[in-house]
Phi, psi and omega in degrees: 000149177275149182321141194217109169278113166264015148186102221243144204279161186287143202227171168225195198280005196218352211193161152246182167225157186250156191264163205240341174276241195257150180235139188252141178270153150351090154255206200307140173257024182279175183300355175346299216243123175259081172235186187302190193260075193233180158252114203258109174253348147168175171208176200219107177236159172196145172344140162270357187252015194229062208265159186311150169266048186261106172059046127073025186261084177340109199234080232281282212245130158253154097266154200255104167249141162239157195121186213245161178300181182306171187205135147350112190240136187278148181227145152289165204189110172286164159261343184238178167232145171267154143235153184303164160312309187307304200279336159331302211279319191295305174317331201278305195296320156340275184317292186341312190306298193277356173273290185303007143251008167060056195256341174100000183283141167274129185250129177262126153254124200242161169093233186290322165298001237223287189336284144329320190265353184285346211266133157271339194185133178180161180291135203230139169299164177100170156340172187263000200232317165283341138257345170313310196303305218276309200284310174284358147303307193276343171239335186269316208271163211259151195227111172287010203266058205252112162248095172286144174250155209224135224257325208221325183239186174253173178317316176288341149322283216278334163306334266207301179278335158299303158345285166292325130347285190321302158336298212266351174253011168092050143250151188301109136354125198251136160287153183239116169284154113286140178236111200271179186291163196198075183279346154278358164247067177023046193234103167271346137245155252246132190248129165250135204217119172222152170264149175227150167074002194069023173220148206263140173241124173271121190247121183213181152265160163298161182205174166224201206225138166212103211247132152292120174003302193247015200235165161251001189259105148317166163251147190233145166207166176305143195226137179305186181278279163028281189282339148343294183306295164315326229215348165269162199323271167227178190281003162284345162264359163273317189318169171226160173256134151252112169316342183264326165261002177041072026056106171258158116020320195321081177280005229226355182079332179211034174296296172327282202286001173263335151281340169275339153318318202093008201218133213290130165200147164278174183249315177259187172268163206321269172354268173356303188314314192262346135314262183011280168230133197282318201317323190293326174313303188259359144335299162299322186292325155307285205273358163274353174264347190218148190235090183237192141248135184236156161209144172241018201087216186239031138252034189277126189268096156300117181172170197250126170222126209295163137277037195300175179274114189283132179273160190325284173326320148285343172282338211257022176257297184319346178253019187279158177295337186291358214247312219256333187289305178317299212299328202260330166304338203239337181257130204271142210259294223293313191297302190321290201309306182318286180322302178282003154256352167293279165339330155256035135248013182276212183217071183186071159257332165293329158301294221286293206296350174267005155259306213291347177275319188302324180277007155080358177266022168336295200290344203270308188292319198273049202283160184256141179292121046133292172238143177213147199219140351287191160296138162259162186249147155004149145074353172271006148318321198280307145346286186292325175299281195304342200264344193266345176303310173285339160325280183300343184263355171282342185283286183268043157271334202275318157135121218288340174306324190262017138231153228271148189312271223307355214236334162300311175304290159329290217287345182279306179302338157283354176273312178300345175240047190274322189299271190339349190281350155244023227252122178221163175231178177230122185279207168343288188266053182040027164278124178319087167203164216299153187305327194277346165270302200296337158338277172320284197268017189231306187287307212243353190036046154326172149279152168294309197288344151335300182304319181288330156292350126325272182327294198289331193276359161279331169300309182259351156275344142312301190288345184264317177296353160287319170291329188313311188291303191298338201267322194236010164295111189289339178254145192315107173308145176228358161213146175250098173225115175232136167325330183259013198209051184322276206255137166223158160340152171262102189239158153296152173298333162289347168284324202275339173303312202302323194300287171297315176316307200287325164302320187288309163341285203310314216288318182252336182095210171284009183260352186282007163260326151333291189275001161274358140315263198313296186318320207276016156279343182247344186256160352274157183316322185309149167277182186243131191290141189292340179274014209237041184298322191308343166302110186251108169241041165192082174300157145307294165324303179295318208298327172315301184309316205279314161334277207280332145271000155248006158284296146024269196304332172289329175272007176263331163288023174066028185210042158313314109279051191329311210286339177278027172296125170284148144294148180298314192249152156260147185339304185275347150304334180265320204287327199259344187274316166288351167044045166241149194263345167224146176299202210106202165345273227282342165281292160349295196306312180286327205294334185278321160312320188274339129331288177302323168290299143041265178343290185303343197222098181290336211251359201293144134256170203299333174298338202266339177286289189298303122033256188315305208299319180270341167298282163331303218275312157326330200289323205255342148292338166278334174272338168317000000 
């Protein structure tokens, strides 16, 4: 295959525009990333609102791969299920149940367990130590994630008659949880959930489905398995165990052969599937994009989510307009929102999000408010897929551990909405702000602090890319100046590096190897001459190197942790020293003096502190 630009700068029928920034090299070719089988030979990003003045075009992302298309991932595939002692002992007291009241029930267990328990082998991303874990997770460990489906009565029937089993053979009784319908948490009929064996079990019936013009909420009735079947997402998610025949399942005819394939398919067709429900468009796009283990407590979904491959026919429904019109009418932006964070916390999240760009649905999860300034061009779908691609292979060269999911999780959405960082709307009262909180809290309904933590780490990864050189500079500085921080104290300069560093700290916090991330995406700042793409002056491998060494430099200044710095002096201490009885301005103004001194004198105490404070506040009263 030939060179293939995915993410591409704006062109006409006649020019191309070239690209002006920083260009990226080759980086790791290991299995990290279950994308095609390419070699990433470099790229280029810059600001959407600073874009090169070549032929007056916008020239967001060049990447230039060569290697073959996506491929197929191959999996082992049992014909049968093993079951655990556990699912034994559970399954058995089940029959126990529908044979001694003779009820005739066929007991299904269905969805992800069925799946999951099918799978033997497949390829798994990470480290050689991050897949051994991954791989005995997936094969050894036991996945308590059990949904039954129930041929003839409802869930709350068949809780009800264990229960009363139970009674009668002298053992305690199980409380029955009800789960009532919820069709914005995808729960379209009523689920009854009681433990048995110390594990929690879900009881529903089968059903079948009949959806309205304008709704995602079905009518729901009883349904063969059949239809049962038919009527889920896809068809690696169709399958059933039937417990009475010990048994798996494939009504759907090619469930099996689409988990060993590797490949994403609906059960009915696509297009239908997704009218139907829009919610399935990013579902699939979730399990052909990401390969995680999740656990949660004891509402935790245990399970392999594949790298598998989207089939044609379903990527050409999912980019149809019709489809895409469903997603943003009909799906409650809180689903949206789920769905794309289950997706940037798996571990394919540049896959998933490199479908939704390929399938024209950027715009629809990630909708904008209506007026915004400046204007975006074209291709910053694209734009944002690569700044977050290199985000992620720069995390895991730094090493993805030594930050906290939350701190991981973040640091992808900040990459990804980084082209947005100057980006602003007007709200009500014609106040300015930035586009990336109407992301978070209106498109994706996020938490707000999500959204505030975003926002500040686009903030302080600007205020970080002024440092970086000063930080790692071997020769005596000798002017200290940043846009964002004009006057501090008359310190030496090297107090005063300490000074800013230490603001920038206080200012993100435990986020601040986050947004010292995020900068080697902006640094160094010089553009790249347009005839010179071939320069690569912003490797993977350095940016790595250029990281650890200005965390280094920050912890050699002692101020890893700034922010749990106390003040020397207190408010009412400034107050009796200035010999005014309430605060305000002017107080404010020193708790900021004092601060910077701090800084400047990591080893100072509060007497050497109050001191400068009374020497300053004379000094300035003799220039008043």
């Amino acid at each position: 295959m030939k060179a293939l630009s995915i993410a591409v700068a704006a062109f006409s029928t006649f020019h191309t525009t070239r690209p002006r920034l920083f260009t990226f090299p080759n980086p790791s070719t290991s299995s990290s990333l279950l994308l095609p089988s390419f070699k990433l030979k470099r790229f280029s990003i810059f600001s959407i609102q600073q874009p090169p003045p070549a032929l007056g075009f916008y020239a967001g992302v060049t990447t230039m791969v060569e290697g073959s298309a996506f491929q197929p991932l191959s999996v082992q595939v049992k014909d049968h299920i093993d079951l655990s002692p556990k699912e034994e002992q559970i399954f058995n007291r089940l029959l126990q149940v529908v044979e001694h009241y003779n009820m005739g029930t066929q007991l299904r267990v269905a969805g992800g367990w069925v799946r999951d328990k099918c799978v033997c082998g497949q390829r798994i991303a990470g480290t050689r130590l991050e897949c051994r874990k991954k791989f005995q997770q997936l094969l050894g460990k036991e996945c308590y994630d059990i949904d039954i489906a129930l041929d003839n009565m409802y869930g709350r029937e068949f809780c009800e008659k264990v229960n009363e089993y139970l009674s009668a053979s002298g053992e305690e009784t199980q409380g029955v949880g009800v789960i009532q319908c919820n069709p914005d948490q995808s729960k379209h009929l009523e689920t009854a959930r009681m433990r048995l064996f110390d594990v929690w079990i879900d009881f529903v019936n089968l059903r079948a489905e009949d959806y309205s013009e304008n709704s995602r909420i079905p009518t729901m009735k009883f349904g063969t398995a059949k239809q049962d079947a038919d009527r889920r997402d896809l068809t690696i998610n169709s399958l059933f165990y039937n417990i009475n025949t010990r048994s798996v399942e494939d009504l759907t005819e090619r469930g099996i052969a689409d988990l060993k394939s590797g490949k994403i398919v609906t059960p009915l067709p696509p297009k239908q599937t997704f009218l139907d429900d829009p919610l399935r468009v990013l579902r699939a796009i979730r399990f052909g994009g990401a390969l995680s283990a999740q656990s949660s407590g004891a509402n935790n979904r245990t399970g392999a989510r594949f790298g598998f491959i989207l089939d044609e026919e379903l990527k050409k429904a999912a980019a149809d307009e019709d489809v895409r019109v469903a997603i943003a009418d009909k799906i409650s932006r809180e689903r949206i929102g789920h769905e794309i964070d289950l997706m940037m916390s798996g571990d394919q999240p540049v896959k998933a999000m490199t479908y939704i760009a390929d399938l024209k649905l950027f715009s629809a999860v990630f909708s904008l408010p209506s007026d915004f300034e400046p204007s975006i061009p074209d291709g910053c779908d694209r734009l944002c897929v690569t700044c977050l691609g290199s985000a992620w292979e720069l995390l895991n060269l730094i090493g993805r551990s030594s930050f906290s999911d939350d701190q991981r999780r973040l640091c992808l959405y900040a990459a990804l909405f980084l082209p947005f960082r100057e980006t602003i709307y007007r709200d009500n009262k014609a106040k300015k702000i930035p586009v990336v909180n109407y992301i978070f809290r209106n498109s994706l309904k996020l938490k707000a602090s999500d959204a505030e933590i975003v926002m500040s780490l686009h903030t302080v990864t600007r205020k970080f890319v002024t440092l970086i050189s000063l930080l790692i500079s071997k020769d005596d500085i000798q002017v200290l100046e940043v846009d964002w921080k004009r006057d501090t104290i008359e310190v030496p300069i090297a107090s005063k590096l300490r000074i800013l560093t230490g603001l920038l700290l206080r200012e993100i916090k435990e986020f601040w190897r986050v947004a010292l991330l995020l900068s080697m995406l902006l640094h160094p700042v010089d553009v790249v001459s347009s005839t010179s793409f071939s320069n690569e002056n912003f490797e993977l491998d350095k940016s790595s190197g250029l990281f650890k060494t200005v965390e280094n430099a920050v912890r050699t200044l002692g101020l890893e942790k700034v922010w749990e710095m106390k003040p020397l002096v207190n408010g009412k201490e400034i107050m009796n020293i200035l010999e005014i009885k309430s605060g305000g301005p002017v107080v404010r103004e020193w708790q900021q003096k004092l601060l910077e001194w701090q800084l400047a004198h990591p080893s100072g105490s509060a007497e050497e502190c109050i001191d400068w404070m009374k020497q300053a506040q004379s000094k300035r009263a003799r220039t008043e």
